[in-house]
Structure formats: C-alpha cells, structure tokens
C-alpha positions in Angstrom: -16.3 36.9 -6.1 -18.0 35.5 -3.1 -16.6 35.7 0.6 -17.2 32.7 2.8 -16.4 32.3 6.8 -15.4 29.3 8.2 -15.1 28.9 11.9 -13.7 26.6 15.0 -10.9 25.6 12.5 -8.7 23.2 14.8 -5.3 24.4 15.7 -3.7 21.8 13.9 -5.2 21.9 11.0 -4.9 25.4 10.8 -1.0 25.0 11.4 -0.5 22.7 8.4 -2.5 25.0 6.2 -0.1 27.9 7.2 2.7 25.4 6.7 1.5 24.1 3.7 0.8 27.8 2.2 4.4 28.7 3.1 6.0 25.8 1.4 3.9 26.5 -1.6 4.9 29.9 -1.7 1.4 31.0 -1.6 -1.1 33.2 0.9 -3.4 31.2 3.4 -6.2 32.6 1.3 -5.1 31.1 -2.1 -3.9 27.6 -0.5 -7.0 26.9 0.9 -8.8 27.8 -2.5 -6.7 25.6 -4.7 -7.2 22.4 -1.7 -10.8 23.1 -2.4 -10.8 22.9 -5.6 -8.6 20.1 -5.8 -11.4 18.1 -3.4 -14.7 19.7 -4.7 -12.6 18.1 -8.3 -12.1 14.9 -7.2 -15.7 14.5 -5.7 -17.4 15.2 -8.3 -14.8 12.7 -10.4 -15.8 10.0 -7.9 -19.6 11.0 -8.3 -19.8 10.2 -12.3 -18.0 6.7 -11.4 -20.3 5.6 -9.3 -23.8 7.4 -10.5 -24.9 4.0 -12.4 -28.4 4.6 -13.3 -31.0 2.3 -12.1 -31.4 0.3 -15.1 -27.8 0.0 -15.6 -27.7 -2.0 -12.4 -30.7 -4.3 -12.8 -29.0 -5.1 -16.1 -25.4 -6.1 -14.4 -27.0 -7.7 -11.6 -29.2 -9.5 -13.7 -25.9 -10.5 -15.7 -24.6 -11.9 -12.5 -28.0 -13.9 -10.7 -26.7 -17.4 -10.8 -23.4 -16.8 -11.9 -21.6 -16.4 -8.6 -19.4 -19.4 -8.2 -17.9 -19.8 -4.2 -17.2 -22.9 -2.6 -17.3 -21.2 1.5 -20.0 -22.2 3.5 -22.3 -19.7 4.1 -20.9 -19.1 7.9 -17.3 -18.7 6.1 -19.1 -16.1 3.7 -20.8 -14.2 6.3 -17.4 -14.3 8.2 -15.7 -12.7 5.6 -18.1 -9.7 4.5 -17.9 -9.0 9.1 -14.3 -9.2 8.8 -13.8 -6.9 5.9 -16.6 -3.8 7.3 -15.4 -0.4 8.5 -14.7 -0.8 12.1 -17.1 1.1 14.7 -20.5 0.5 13.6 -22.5 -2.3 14.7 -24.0 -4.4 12.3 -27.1 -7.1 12.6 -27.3 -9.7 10.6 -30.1 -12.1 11.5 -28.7 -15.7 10.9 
C-alpha cells in the first residue's frame, strides 16, 4: 500500500478528525481513509452525471431553441440570473 504526507493540516480540522475518529471507534489513520473514500466516491458519482458528451448537448439544446417561454423583460431576466450567482466574484455583462 502506498504512504502519502499531508501537511499544514489546520488545527481545527485536525481536532474534528481526532473527534470524529474517536466517536467512530476508529484510528486517525483509518478515519481519514474511509472520509476519502467516501469523497473521492461521490466525485466521481457527480462526474458521470454531469459528463454529457458534446453531441448529447447540441441535441438537448437544439430541443430547447425557440421553446423557452418567459414573460420578464429582459432587465427582469438579467436581474434574476445576478441575483441567483455565487457571491464574491465579479461578473460583466455588457448590456
């Protein structure tokens, strides 16, 4: 089995990982391998949802050209998608 080194672990993190080991009745060593597993699991999960291959997409969006029924303005539109992005990066949209 392979050995791997991880370093400038934050305190806190490190503190819920012990307290997380203890309550799972398991060593550091063996917590931190099943959390990895458990995320390296559910990333690739996530990563077959949402590989579409190209022609997959043209072929949905295609579907969709002309079909997108919305009776905003387009101020109220653009409004909305600012409203609803992930706060803390700046965004231009050229009006």
């Amino acid at each position: 089995m392979a050995n791997l080194t991880i370093r400038n672990i934050p305190e806190e993190l490190m503190q819920c990982l012990r307290e997380l080991s203890q309550s799972e009745r398991r060593s550091l060593n063996n917590q931190i391998i099943v959390i990895l597993e458990k995320g390296v699991e559910v990333d690739m999960h996530e990563k077959e949802r949402s590989s579409i291959s190209v022609e997959a997409q043209t072929k949905v969006w295609n579907a969709l050209a002309g079909e997108w029924k919305d009776n905003r303005s387009t101020e109220e539109t653009i409004t909305d998608i600012m409203n609803h992005r992930t706060q803390g990066r700046k965004i231009d949209i050229e009006r």
